[in-house]
C-alpha positions in Angstrom: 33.6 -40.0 4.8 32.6 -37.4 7.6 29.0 -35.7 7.9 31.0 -32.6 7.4 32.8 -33.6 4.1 29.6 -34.2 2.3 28.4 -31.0 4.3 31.2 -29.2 2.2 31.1 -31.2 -1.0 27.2 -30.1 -1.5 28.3 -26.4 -0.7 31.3 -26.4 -3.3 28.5 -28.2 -6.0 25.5 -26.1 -5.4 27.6 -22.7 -5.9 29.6 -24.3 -8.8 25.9 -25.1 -10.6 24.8 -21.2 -9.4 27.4 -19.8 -10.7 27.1 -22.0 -14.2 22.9 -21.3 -14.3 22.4 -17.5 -13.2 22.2 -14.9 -16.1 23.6 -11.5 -15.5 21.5 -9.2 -14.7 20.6 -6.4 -17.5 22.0 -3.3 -16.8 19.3 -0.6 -16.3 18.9 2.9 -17.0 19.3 5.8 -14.8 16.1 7.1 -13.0 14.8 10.6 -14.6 13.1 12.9 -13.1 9.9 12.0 -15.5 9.8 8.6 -13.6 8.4 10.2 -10.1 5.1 10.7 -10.3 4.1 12.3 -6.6 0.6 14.0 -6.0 0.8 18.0 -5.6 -1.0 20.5 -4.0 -2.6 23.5 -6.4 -2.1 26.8 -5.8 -4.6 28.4 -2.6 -5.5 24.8 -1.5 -5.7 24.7 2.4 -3.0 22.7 4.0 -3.2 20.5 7.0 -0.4 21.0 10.0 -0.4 17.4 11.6 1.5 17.0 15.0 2.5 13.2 15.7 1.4 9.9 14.3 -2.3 10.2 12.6 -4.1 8.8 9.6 -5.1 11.4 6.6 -8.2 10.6 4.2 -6.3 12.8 1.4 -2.4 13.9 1.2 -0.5 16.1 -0.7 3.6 16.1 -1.3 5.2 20.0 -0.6 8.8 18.7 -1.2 10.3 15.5 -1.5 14.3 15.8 -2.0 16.7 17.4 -4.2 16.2 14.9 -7.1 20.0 15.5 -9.5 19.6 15.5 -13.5 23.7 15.8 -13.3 26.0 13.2 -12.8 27.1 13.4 -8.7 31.4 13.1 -8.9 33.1 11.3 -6.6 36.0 13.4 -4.7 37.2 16.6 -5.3 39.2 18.8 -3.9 39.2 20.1 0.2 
């Protein structure tokens, strides 16, 4: 039998047996909005402008996205 027979045999066995031993994975909950947990500024504290690539001892989040609480539906019409 041919190096590359054995080559192939091995292949078909090992995702035969992977496909046999994995569990499905668990299906998880959606992300809410109580599960982001960013540091914010208070009111009247002094805010650093920084211009290119630097290092801060201490940094505060102002904005980080438009994070949905509704369902986003696919299509619709144009």
């Amino acid at each position: 039998m041919p190096l590359w027979a054995w080559a192939l045999v091995s292949l078909v066995a090992s995702f035969v047996l992977q496909s046999v031993l994995v569990k499905p994975p668990k299906p998880q909950k959606p992300a809410s909005l109580a599960d982001f947990d960013f540091p914010q500024s208070d009111e009247g504290t002094p805010q650093a402008v920084c211009f290119g690539d630097n290092w801060t001892a201490g940094w505060f989040v102002m904005w980080w996205g438009n994070l949905r609480t509704k369902k986003i539906k696919a299509g619709g019409k144009k």
